[in-house]
C-alpha positions as CSV (number, residue, x, y, z in Angstrom):
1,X,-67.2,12.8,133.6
2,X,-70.8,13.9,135.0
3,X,-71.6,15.5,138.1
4,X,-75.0,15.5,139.8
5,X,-76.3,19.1,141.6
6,X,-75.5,16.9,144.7
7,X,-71.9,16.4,143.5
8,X,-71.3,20.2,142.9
9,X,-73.0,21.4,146.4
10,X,-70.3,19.6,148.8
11,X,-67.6,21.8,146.2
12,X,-68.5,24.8,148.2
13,X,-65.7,26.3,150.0
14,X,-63.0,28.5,149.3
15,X,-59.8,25.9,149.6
16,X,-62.4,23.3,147.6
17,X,-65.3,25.8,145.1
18,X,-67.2,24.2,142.1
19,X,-69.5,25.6,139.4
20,X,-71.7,25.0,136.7
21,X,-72.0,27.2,133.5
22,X,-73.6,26.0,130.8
23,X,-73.9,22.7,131.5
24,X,-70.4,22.0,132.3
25,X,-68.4,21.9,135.7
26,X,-65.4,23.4,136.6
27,X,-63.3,23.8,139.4
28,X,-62.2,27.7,140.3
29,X,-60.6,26.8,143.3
30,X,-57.5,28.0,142.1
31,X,-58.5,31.1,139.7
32,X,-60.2,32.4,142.9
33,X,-57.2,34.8,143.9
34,X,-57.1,36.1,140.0
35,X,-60.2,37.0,139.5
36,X,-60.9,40.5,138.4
37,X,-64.2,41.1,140.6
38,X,-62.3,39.5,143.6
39,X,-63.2,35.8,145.0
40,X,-66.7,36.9,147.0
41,X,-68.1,36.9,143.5
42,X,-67.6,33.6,143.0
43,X,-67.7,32.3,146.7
44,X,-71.3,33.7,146.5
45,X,-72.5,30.7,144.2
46,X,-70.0,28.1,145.1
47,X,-71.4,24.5,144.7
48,X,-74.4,25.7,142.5
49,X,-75.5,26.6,138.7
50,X,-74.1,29.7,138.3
51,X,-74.8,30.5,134.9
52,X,-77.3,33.2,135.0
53,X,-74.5,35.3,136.9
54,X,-72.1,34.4,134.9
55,X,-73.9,35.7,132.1
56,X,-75.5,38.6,133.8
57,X,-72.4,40.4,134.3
58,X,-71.0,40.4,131.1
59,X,-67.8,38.5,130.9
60,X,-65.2,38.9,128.2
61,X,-64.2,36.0,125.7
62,X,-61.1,35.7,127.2
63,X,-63.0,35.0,130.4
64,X,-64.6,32.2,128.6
65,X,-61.6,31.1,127.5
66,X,-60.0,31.4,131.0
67,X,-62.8,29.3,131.8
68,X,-61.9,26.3,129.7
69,X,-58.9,25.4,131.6
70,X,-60.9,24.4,135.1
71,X,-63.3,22.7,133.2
72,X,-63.5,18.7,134.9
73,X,-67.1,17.9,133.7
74,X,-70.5,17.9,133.1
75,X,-73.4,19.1,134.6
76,X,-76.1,16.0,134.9
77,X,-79.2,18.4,135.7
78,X,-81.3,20.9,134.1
79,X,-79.3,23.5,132.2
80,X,-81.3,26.5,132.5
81,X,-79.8,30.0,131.8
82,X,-82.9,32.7,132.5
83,X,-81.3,35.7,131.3
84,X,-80.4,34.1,127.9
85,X,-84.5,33.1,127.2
86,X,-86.3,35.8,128.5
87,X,-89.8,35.8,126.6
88,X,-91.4,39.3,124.9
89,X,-93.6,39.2,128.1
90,X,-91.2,40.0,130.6
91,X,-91.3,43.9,130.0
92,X,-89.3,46.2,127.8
93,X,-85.8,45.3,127.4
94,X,-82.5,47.1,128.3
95,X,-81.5,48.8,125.1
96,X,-85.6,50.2,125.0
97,X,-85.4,51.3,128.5
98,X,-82.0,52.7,127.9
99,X,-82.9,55.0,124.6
100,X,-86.2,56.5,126.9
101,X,-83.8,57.2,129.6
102,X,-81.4,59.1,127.1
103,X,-84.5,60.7,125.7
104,X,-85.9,61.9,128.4
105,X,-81.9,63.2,129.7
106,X,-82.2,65.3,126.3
107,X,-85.6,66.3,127.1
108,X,-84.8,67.9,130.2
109,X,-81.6,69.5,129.3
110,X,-83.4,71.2,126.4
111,X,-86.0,72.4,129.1
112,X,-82.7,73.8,131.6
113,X,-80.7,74.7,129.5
114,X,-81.5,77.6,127.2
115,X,-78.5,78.1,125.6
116,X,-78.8,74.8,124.4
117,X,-82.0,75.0,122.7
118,X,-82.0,76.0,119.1
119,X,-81.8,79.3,117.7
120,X,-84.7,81.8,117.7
121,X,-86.6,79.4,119.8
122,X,-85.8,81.4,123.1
């Protein structure tokens, strides 16, 4: 069956919550006690195309395949997942930010630490 974004915005309640991920709907009403991060997470983009968070964050394969069972449809709208199709010119990504953070953590121990530089260097 397809839902419109109209359809999945009145399924935006705690006794009665909808999303979309990926172009499919599903209804979490019931997983919303179970849920590891605790329902506010999901209450937070009830009714709404919440597949940027759901990607964001991370979630296992058995999430995904947790997901599967409150699957009822599919999404008739744009399927648009930001995070997934970021372009080059958005800035440096994680892991290159991450590795000039580690850097610059080795950098300074090197500098406060003396015992930990090499020897004869002192």
């Amino acid at each position: 069956k397809k839902f419109t974004a109209e359809d999945v915005a009145k399924h935006n309640k705690e006794d009665d919550l909808w999303l979309v991920i990926h172009g499919k709907v599903y209804n979490v009403t019931e997983y919303l006690p179970n849920h590891p991060g605790g329902p506010e997470i999901i209450q937070d983009v009830a009714g709404t195309n919440a597949t940027e968070e759901f990607e964001d964050t991370g979630h296992s394969s058995d999430a995904k395949d947790i997901l599967k069972k409150y699957e009822i449809g599919v999404f008739d709208g744009p399927v648009e997942v930001k995070s997934a199709t970021k372009s080059k010119e958005e800035g440096p990504s994680l892991l290159l930010v991450l590795a000039i953070l580690v850097a610059l953590a080795a950098g300074a121990f090197m500098m406060y630490e003396p015992s930990a530089a090499p020897a004869g260097s002192q």
